[in-house]
C-alpha positions as CSV (number, residue, x, y, z in Angstrom):
1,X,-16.5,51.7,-23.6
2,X,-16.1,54.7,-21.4
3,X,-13.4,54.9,-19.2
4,X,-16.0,55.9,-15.9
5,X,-17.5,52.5,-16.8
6,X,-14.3,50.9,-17.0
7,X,-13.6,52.4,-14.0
8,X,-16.6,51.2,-12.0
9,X,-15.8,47.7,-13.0
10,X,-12.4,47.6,-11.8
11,X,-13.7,49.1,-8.4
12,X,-16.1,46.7,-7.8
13,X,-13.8,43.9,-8.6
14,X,-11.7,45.3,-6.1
15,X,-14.3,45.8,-3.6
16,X,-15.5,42.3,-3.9
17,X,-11.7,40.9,-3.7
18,X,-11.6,42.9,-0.3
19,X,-15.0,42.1,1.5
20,X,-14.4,38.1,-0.3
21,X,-10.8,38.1,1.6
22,X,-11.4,39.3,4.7
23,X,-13.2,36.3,6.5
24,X,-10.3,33.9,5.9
25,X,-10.0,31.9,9.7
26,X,-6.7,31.7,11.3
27,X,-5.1,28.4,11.2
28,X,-3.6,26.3,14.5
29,X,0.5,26.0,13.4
30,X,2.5,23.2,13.3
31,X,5.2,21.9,12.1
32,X,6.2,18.1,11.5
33,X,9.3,16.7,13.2
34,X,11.4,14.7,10.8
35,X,14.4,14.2,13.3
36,X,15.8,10.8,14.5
37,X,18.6,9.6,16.8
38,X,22.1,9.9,15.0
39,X,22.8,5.7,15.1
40,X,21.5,2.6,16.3
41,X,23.7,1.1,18.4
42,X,26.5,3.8,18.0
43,X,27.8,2.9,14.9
44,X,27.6,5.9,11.8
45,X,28.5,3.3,9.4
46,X,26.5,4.0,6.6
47,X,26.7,1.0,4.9
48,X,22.5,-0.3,4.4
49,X,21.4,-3.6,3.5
50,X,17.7,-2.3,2.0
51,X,19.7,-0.8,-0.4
52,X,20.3,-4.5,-2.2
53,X,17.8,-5.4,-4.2
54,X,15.6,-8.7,-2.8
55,X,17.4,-10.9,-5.6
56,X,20.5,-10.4,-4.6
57,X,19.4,-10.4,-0.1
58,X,17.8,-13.9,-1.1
59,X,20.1,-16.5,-2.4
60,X,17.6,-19.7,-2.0
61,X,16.8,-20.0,-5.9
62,X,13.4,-21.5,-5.2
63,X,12.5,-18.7,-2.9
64,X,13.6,-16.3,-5.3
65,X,10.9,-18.0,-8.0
66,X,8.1,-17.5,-5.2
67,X,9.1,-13.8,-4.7
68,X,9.2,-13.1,-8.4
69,X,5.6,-15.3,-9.1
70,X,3.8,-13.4,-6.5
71,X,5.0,-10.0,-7.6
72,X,3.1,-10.9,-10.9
73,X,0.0,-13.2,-9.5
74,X,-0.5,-11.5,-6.3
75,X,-4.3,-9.7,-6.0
76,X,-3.7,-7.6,-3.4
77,X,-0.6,-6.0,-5.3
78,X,-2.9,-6.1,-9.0
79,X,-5.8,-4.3,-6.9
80,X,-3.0,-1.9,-5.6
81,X,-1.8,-1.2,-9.1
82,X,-5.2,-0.6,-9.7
83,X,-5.7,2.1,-7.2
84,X,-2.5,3.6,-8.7
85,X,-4.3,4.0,-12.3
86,X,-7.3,5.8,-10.6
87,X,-4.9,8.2,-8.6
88,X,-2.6,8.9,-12.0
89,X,-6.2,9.6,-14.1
90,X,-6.9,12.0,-10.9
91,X,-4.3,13.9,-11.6
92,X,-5.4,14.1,-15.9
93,X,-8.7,14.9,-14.8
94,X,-7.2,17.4,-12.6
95,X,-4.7,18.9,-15.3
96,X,-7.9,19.4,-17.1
97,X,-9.7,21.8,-15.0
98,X,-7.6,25.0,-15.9
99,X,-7.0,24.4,-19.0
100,X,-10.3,25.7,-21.8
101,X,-13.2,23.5,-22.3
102,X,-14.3,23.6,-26.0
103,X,-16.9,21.6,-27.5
104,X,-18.7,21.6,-31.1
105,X,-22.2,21.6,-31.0
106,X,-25.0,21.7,-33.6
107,X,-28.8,22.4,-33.7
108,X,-32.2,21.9,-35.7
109,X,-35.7,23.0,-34.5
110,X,-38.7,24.6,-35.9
111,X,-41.5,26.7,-34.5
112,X,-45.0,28.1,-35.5
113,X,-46.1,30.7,-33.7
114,X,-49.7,32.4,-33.9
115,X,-50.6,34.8,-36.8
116,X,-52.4,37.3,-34.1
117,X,-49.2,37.3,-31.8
118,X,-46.5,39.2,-31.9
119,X,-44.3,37.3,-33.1
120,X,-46.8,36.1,-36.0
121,X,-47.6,39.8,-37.0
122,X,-43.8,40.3,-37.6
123,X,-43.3,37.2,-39.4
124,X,-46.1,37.8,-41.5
125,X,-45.4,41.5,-42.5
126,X,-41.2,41.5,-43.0
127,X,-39.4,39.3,-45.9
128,X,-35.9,37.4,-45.2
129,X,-35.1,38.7,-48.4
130,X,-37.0,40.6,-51.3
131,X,-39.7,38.2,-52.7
132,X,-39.2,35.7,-50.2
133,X,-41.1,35.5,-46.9
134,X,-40.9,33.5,-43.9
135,X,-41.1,30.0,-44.2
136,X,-44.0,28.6,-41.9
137,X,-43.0,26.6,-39.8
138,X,-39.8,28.1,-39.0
139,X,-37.1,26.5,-39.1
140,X,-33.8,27.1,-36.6
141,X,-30.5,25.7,-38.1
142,X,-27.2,26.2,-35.9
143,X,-23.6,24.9,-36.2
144,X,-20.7,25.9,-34.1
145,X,-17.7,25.8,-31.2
146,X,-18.0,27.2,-28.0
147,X,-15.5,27.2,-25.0
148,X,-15.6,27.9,-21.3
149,X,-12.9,28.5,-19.5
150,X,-12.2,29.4,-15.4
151,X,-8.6,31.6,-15.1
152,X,-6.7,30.0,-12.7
153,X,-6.0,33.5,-10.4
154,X,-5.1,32.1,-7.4
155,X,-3.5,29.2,-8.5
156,X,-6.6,27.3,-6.7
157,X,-6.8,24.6,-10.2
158,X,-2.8,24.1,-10.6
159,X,-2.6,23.7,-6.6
160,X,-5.1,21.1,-6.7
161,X,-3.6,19.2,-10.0
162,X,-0.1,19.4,-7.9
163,X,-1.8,17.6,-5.2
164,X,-3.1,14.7,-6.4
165,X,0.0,14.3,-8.6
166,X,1.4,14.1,-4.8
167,X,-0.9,11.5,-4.1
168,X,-0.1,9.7,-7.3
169,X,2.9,9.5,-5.9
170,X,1.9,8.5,-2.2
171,X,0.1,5.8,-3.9
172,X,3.1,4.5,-5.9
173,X,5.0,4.2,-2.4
174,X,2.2,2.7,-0.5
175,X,2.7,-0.4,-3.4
176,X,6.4,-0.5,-2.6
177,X,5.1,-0.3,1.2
178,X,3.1,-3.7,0.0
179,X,5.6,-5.2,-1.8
180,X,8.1,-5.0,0.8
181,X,5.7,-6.8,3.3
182,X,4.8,-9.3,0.9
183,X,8.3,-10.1,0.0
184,X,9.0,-10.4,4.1
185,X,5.7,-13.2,4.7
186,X,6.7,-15.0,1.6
187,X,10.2,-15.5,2.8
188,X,9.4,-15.9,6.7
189,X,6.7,-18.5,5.2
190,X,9.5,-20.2,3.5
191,X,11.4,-20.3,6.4
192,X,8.9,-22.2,8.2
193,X,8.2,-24.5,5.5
194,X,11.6,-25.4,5.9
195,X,11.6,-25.8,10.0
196,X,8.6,-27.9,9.7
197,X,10.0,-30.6,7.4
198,X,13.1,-30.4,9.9
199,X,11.1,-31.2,12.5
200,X,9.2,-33.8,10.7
201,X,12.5,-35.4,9.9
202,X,13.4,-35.3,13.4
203,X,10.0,-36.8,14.8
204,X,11.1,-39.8,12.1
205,X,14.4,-40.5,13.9
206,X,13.1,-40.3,17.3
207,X,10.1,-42.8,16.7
208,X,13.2,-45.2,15.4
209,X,14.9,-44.6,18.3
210,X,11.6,-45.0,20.4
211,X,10.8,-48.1,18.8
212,X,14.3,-49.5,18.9
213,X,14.1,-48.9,22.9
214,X,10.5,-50.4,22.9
215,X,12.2,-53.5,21.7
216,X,14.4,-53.5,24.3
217,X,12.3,-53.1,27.1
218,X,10.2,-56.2,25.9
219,X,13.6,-58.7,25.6
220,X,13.6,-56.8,29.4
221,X,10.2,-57.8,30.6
222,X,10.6,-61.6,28.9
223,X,13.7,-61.7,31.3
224,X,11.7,-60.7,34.3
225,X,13.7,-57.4,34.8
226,X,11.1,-55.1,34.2
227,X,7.3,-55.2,34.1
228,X,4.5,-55.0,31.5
229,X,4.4,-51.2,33.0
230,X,7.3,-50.0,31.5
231,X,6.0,-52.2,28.2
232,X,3.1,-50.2,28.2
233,X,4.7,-46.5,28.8
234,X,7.0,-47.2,25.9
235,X,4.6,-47.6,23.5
236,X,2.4,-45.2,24.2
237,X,5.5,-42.9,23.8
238,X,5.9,-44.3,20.5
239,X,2.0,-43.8,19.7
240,X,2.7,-40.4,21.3
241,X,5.5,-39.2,18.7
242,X,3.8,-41.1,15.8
243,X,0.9,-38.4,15.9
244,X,2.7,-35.7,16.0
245,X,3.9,-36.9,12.7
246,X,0.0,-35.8,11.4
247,X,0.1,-32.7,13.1
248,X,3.2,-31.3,11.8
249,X,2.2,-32.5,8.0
250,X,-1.4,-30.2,8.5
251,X,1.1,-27.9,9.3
252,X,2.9,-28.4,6.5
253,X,0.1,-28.4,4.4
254,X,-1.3,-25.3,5.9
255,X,1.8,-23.6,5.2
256,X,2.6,-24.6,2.0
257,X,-1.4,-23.1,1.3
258,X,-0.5,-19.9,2.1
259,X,2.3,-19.4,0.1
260,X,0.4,-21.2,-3.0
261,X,-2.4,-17.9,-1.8
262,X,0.1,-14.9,-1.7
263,X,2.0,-16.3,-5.2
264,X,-1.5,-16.1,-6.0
265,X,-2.0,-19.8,-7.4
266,X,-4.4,-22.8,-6.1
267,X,-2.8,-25.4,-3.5
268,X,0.1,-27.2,-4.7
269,X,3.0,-28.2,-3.5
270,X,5.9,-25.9,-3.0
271,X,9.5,-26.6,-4.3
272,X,12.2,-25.9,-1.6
273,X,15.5,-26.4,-0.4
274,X,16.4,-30.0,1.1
275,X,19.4,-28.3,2.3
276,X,20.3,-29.1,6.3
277,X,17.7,-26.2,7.9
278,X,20.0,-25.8,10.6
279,X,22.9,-25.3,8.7
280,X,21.5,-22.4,7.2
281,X,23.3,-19.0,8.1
282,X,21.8,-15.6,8.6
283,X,22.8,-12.9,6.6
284,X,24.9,-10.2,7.6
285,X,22.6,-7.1,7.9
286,X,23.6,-3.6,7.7
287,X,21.7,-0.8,9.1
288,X,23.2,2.1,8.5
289,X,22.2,5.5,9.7
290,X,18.3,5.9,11.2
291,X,18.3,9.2,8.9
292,X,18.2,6.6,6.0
293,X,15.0,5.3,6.9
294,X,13.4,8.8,5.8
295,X,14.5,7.6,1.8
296,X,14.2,3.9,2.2
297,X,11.1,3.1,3.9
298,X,8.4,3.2,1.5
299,X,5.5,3.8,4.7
300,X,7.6,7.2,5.5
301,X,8.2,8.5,2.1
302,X,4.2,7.5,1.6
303,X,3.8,9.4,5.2
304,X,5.4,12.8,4.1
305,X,3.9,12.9,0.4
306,X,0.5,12.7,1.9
307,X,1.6,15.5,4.6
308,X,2.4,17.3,1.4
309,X,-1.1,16.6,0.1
310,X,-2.5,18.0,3.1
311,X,-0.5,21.7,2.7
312,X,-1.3,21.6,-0.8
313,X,-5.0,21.2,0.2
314,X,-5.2,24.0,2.4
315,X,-3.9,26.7,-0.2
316,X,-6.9,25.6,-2.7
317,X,-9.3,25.4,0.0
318,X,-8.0,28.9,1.1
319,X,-8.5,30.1,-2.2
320,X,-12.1,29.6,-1.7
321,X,-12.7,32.3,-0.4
322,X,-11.4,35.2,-3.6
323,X,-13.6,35.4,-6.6
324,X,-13.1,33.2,-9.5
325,X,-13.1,35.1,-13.2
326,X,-14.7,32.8,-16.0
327,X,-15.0,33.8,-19.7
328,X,-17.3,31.8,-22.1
329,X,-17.5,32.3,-26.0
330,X,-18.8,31.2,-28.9
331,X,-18.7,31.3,-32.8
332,X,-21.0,30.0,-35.1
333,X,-23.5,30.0,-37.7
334,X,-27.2,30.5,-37.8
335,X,-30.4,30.7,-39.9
336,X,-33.5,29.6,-40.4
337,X,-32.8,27.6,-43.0
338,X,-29.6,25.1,-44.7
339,X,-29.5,27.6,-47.5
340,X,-29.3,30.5,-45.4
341,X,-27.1,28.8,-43.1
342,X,-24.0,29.1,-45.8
343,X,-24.8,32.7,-46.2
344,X,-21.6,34.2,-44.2
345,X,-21.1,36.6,-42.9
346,X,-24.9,37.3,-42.4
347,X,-25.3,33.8,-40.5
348,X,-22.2,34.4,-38.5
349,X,-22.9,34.6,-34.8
350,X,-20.0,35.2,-31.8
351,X,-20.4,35.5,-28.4
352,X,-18.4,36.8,-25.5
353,X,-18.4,36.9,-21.9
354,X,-17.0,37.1,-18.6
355,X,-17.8,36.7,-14.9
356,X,-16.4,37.5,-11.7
357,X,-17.8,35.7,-8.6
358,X,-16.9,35.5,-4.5
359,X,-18.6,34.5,-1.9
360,X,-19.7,37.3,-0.2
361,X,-22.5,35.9,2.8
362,X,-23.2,32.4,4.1
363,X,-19.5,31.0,4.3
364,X,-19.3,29.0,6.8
365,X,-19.5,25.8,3.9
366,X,-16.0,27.5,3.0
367,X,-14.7,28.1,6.0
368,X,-15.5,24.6,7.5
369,X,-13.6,22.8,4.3
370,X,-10.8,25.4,5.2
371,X,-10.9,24.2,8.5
372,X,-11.0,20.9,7.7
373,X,-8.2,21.0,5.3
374,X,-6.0,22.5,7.9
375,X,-7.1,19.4,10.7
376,X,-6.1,16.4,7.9
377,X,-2.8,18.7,7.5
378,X,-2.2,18.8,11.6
379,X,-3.3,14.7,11.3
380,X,-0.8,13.8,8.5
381,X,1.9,16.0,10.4
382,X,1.1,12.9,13.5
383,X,1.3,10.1,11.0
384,X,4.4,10.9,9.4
385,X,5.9,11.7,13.2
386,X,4.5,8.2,14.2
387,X,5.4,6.1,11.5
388,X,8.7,7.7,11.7
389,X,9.1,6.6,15.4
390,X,7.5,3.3,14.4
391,X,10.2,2.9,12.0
392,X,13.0,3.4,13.8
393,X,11.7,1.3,16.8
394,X,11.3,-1.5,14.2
395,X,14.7,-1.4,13.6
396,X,16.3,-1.3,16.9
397,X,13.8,-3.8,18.0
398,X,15.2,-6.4,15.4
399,X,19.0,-5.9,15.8
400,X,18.5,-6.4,19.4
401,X,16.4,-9.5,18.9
402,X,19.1,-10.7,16.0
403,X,21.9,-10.4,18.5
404,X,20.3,-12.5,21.6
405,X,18.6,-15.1,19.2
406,X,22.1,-15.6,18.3
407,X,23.5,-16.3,21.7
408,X,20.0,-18.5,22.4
409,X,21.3,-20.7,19.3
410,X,24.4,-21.0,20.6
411,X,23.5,-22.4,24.1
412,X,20.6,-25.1,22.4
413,X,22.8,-26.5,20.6
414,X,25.0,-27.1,23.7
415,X,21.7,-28.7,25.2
416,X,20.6,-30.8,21.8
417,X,24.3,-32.0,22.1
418,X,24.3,-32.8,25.6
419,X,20.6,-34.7,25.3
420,X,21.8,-36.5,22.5
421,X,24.4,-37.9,24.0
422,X,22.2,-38.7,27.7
423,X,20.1,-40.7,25.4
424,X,23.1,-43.4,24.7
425,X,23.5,-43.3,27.9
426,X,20.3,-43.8,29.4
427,X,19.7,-46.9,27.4
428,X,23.2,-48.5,28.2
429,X,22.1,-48.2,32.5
430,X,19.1,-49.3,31.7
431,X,20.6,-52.4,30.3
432,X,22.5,-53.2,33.3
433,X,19.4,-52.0,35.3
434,X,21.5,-49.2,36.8
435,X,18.6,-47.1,35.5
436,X,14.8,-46.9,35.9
437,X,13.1,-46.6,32.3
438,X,10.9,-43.5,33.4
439,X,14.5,-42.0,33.7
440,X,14.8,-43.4,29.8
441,X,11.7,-41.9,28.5
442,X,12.4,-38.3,30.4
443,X,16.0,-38.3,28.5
444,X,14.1,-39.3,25.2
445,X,11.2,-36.8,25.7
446,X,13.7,-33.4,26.2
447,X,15.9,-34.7,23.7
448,X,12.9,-34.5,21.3
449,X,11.9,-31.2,22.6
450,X,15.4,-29.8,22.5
451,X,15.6,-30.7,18.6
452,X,12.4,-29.3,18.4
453,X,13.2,-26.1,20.2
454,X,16.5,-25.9,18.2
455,X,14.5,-25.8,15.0
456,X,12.7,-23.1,15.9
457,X,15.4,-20.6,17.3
458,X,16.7,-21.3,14.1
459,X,13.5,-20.5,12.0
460,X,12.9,-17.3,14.3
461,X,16.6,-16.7,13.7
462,X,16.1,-16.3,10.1
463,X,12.8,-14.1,10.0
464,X,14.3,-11.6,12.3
465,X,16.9,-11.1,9.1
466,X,14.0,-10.8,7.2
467,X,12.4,-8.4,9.5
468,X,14.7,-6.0,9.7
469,X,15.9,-6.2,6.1
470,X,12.1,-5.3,5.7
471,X,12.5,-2.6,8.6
472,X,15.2,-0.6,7.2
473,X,13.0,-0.1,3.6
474,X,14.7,-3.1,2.0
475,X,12.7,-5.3,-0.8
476,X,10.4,-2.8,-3.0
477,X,13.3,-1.4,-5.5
């Protein structure tokens, strides 16, 4: 090959790398903003609770066994997993594109062609070797390996593999991202669970103490000191409390359904702790430093692989617009029959090629996915700033609401004690008539609501733990 033709090749290469590059758009800049506030409530202890494993946050042995069941049976986590097989056989598929494609292929065919053509006149007048004309039909035998192969110049099939490896990866957090919240409604469930038959123990008590008062209001009315009024109030207050036995155990039944549906098994009933519910304690949470969030929530580290996604897809959308180089070759063997087909080298065939193309008109397809690629970057870039600020105001959100729930505790308790006692009371004036029985019921009534109310500070008490245990990134490792 001459070196003017070598020459002319290398200058059209050129030309077309120039006239392919020059239409490339601008892009709109931006750049994410990963900062956060120094502290939460001016503390740079960087001690974090997320950073113990669940097994060790949760001590309840029978909520541990839900936790670790539904981590196994769960569908939505299973159809998660699944979604993190397609994204990791992305990235194989991916890994494939730049490297060769070579495939073995074989051939038979046969072909009769006119005497009076062409072809036929050939045929007819030239042997394939001395003595030995050609065979009619004839026959076309072929046997070889041929590859195809696309030379990564720009980096366009490596860039690509490297992001959806990325996205392997923002896959793998989004399931930690799951896990974590699944861990959280298992245990706030639990929680519940455990409220409600508190409650339903305490509806028990006060329909014994309601009927014990009923009793005495009819010794009362048989004396003539009250009427068959205050007969009647009573025990519609007793039928009163008696039904709210029913609705509390649909409640508990509800409940207990939808943890048997996140551990992923049909309704049964769920083993708990018949520990005293109120006697539980919180635990002592940790938060640490905000700038911890960035490594342990799983919802920001899934935020700022995808935003690394995103820049990875602009540079092989960018490269778009250069020409791509492909070579294709083959080797082989050939004849028009088996027996000739062994002859080597005079059946050997070999092929080689190579091709340089670039868009040159009629890119606006190209520049549209560049442009595109560049918007989903400037979008991720605003969904890992929000769920940034989302997870700090999480955070601060549930220390603050740990902190007054605990002085709200505090104060029922004063009232549940204070009700409790009024209730003693109440019935000793209204033995000696030095109370009305309305004045009875009232007492009995808040008592039961104060329990009630207790109960449910308590239960509220506990799933802010949980919520911000779940806040700072805790649960997933």
């Amino acid at each position: 090959m001459s070196n003017k033709y070598i020459n002319k090749c290398v200058g059209i290469a050129c030309l077309t790398l120039v006239l392919s590059g020059c239409g490339v758009p601008a892009l709109v800049e931006k750049t994410a903003n990963s900062s956060v506030p120094e502290s939460f409530v001016g503390s740079q202890d960087t001690t974090n609770t997320a950073q113990m494993k669940w097994k060790e946050f949760f001590t309840d042995p029978y909520l541990v066994s839900l936790i670790d069941t539904a981590l196994n049976n769960n569908q939505e986590v299973n159809i998660m997993l699944q979604e993190i097989e397609i994204s990791r056989n992305e990235v194989s598929a991916k890994t494939g594109e730049y490297l060769p494609s070579v495939s073995l292929g074989a051939g038979l065919g046969v072909d009769k062609v006119g005497r009076y053509t062409r072809n036929g006149a050939v045929e007819h007048n030239l042997e394939v070797d001395e003595g030995e004309e050609f065979p009619e039909p004839l026959g076309d035998y072929m046997v070889g390996a041929f590859a195809n192969w696309e030379v990564d110049i720009w980096r366009k099939l490596r860039t690509s593999k490297k992001s959806a490896l990325t996205r392997y990866l923002a896959s793998v957090e989004g399931r930690n991202f799951m896990v974590t919240n699944l861990i959280a409604e298992i245990a706030n469930s639990y929680y519940e669970l455990l409220a409600l038959d508190t409650q339903l123990d305490i509806v028990n008590q006060n329909i014994q103490i309601q009927s014990n008062a009923l009793e005495i209001v009819k010794y009362q009315k048989q004396a003539a000191k009250v009427t068959e009024l205050a007969v009647k109030r009573f025990e519609a207050e007793v039928f009163n409390t008696r039904s709210l036995q029913f609705d509390i155990k649909q409640r508990i039944v509800e409940t207990e359904n939808k943890i048997n549906f996140l551990v992923g098994r049909f309704p049964q009933s769920v083993l708990r702790s018949t520990a005293d519910f109120n006697e539980l304690v919180p635990a002592t949470i940790q938060a640490g430093v905000p700038a911890q969030l960035l490594q342990n929530r799983p919802d920001v580290r899934q935020a700022e692989l995808e935003l690394e996604a995103a820049k990875l897809d602009i540079q092989v959308a960018r490269a778009n617009f250069y020409p791509s180089l492909g070579i294709t070759g083959g080797i082989g063997l050939n004849a028009i029959s088996p027996k000739h087909l062994i002859s080597f080298p005079e059946s050997m065939i070999f092929g080689l090629a190579g091709d340089l193309m670039a868009p040159l008109v009629n890119k606006k397809a190209i520049k549209a996915e560049y442009q595109n690629a560049n918007a989903k970057q400037i979008q991720a870039i605003y969904e890992y700033e929000r769920t940034i600020l989302n997870a700090y105001i999480e955070v601060a959100n549930q220390l603050s609401n740990i902190s007054n729930l605990q002085q709200s505790y505090d104060l029922k308790e004063q009232q549940v004690s204070a009700l409790t006692e009024s209730i003693s009371i109440s019935n000793n004036l209204f033995r000696s008539a030095r109370a009305d029985y309305m004045e009875v019921l009232l007492t009995q009534r808040d008592a039961l609501e104060s329990r009630f109310e207790l109960v449910e500070t308590k239960v509220r008490q506990m799933n802010a733990v949980v919520h911000v245990y779940q806040a700072l990134g805790g649960g997933w490792n």
